[in-house]
C-alpha positions as a printed Julia matrix, in Angstrom:
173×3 Matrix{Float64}:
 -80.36  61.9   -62.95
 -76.6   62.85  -61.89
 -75.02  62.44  -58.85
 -77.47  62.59  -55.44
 -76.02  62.41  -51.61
 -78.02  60.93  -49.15
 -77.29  61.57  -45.49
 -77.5   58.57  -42.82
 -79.73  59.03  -39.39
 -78.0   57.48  -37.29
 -81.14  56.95  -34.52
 -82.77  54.86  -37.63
 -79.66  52.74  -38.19
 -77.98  50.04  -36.89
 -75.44  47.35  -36.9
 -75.94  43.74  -35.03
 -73.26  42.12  -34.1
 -72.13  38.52  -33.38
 -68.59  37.48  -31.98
 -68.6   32.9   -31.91
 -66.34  31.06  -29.74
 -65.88  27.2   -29.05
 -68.66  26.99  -26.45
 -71.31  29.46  -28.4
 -72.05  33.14  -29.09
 -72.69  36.4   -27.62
 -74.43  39.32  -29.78
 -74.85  42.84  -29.32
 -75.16  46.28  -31.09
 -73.24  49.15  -31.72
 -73.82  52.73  -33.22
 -73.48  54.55  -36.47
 -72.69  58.19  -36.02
 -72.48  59.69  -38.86
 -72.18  59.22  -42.53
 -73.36  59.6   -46.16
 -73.65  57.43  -49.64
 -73.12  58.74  -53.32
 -75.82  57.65  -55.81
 -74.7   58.48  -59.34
 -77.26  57.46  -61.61
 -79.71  55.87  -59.17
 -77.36  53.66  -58.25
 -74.35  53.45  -55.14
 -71.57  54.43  -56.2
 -69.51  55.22  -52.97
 -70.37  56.52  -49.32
 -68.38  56.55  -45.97
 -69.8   55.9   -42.61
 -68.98  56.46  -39.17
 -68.93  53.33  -36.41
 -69.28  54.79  -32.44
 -67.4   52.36  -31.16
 -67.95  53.64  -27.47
 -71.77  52.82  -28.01
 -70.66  48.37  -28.21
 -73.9   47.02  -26.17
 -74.3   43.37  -25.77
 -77.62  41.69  -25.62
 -77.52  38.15  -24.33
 -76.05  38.52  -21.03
 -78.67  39.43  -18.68
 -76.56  40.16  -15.44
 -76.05  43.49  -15.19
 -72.21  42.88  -13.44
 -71.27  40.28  -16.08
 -72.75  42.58  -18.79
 -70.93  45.12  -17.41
 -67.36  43.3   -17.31
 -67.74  42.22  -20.76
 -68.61  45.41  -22.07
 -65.5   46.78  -20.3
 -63.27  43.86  -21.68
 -64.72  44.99  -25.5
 -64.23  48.56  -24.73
 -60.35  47.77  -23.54
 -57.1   47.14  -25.55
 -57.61  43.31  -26.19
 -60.62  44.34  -28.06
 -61.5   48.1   -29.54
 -59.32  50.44  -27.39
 -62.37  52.71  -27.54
 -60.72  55.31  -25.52
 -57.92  55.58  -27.71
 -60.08  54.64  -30.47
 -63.58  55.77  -30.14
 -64.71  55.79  -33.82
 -64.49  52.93  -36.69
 -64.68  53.51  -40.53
 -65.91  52.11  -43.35
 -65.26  53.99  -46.68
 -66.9   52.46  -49.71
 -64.19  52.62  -52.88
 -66.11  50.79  -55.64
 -69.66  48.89  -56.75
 -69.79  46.18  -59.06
 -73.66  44.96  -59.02
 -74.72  44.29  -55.05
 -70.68  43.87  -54.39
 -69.12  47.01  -52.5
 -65.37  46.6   -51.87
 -64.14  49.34  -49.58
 -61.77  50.34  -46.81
 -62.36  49.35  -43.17
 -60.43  51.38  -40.2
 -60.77  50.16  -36.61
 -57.92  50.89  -33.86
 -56.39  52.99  -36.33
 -55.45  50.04  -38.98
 -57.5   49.94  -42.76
 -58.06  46.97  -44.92
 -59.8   46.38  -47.21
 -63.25  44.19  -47.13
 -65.76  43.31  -49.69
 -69.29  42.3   -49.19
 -72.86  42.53  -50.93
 -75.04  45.14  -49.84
 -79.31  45.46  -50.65
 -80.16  49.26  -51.49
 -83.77  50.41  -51.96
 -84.97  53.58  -52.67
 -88.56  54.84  -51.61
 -88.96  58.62  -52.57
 -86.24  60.46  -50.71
 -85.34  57.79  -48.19
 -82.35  54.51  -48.78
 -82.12  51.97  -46.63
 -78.84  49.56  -47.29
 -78.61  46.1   -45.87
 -75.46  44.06  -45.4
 -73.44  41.58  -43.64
 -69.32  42.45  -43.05
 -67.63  39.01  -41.68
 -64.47  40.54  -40.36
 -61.08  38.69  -39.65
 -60.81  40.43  -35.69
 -56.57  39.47  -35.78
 -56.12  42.13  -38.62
 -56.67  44.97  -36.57
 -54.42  44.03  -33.29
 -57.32  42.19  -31.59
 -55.74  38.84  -30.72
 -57.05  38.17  -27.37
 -57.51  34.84  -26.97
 -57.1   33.57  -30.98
 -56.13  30.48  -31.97
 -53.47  32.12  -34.68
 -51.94  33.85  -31.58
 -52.16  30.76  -28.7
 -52.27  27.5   -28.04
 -53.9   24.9   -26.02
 -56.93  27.24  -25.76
 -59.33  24.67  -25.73
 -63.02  25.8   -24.89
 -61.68  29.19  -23.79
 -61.0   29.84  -27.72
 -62.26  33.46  -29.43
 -63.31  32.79  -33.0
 -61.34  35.35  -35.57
 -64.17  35.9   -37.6
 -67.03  37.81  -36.3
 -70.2   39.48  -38.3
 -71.38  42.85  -38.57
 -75.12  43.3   -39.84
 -75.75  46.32  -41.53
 -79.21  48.38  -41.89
 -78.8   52.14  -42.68
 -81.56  54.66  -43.55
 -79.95  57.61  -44.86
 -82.07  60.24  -46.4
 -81.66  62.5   -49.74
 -79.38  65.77  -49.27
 -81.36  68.67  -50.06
């Protein structure tokens, strides 16, 4: 079977996104650009992809000015700097079963992350499902974290907030 590349489409892929504090939750989505996985085998075996990070929507506030202001506070330093930093990375560096350890760059800073992906393969077409739960502080975003400041109280930022993860990416000719 050998070694097979499958390209992502980005306009059928996606990533959800959920950010907690003390008082609830707000959700939203963001955009894959680009990217490709390595099958060797049948089976995924590495793959980068691509995060727009100028493309962070959020979808439970309704108000167009308050949408608008949060978006802005995302898009600006105490969050993703997108300006300065308009694309994210994830680069996959090993498989071990579902388990995918790799590399993830935002604002310019890599760690490394581990989660368990879903990968099924219908003819020429893979779609991958995961969840990321991503420690926020580790790549300069401390706005508002209880590592960071004190007597927060219901104004707190949770660290920890979760990417979900469905990519179709299609066989390279």
């Amino acid at each position: 079977m050998g070694t097979q590349k499958f390209d992502i489409i980005s306009a059928q892929s996606k990533i959800d996104w959920i950010g907690k504090k003390v008082t609830g939750a707000h959700n939203g989505s963001i955009a894959i650009k680009d990217g490709s996985f390595t099958l060797t085998d049948g089976k995924l075996t590495g793959g980068k992809f691509i995060i727009d990070t100028t493309t962070i929507k959020i979808l439970d506030i309704t108000d167009p000015a308050t949408n608008a202001q949060f978006a802005g506070h995302l898009a600006s330093d105490d969050f993703f700097s997108t300006e300065k930093y308009p694309e994210a990375t994830l680069e996959i560096t090993s498989v071990s079963g579902n388990h995918v350890a790799g590399d993830l760059t935002i604002k310019g800073i890599t760690h490394p992350i581990g989660f368990d992906v879903a990968v099924n393969i219908n003819g020429g077409i893979l779609i991958a499902t995961g969840k990321l739960v991503i420690d926020r502080t580790k790549y300069g975003m401390k706005f508002r974290s209880g590592n960071f400041f004190k007597d927060l109280g219901d104004t707190l930022i949770y660290n920890d907030f979760e990417l979900n993860i469905s990519v179709t990416a299609k066989a390279a000719n």
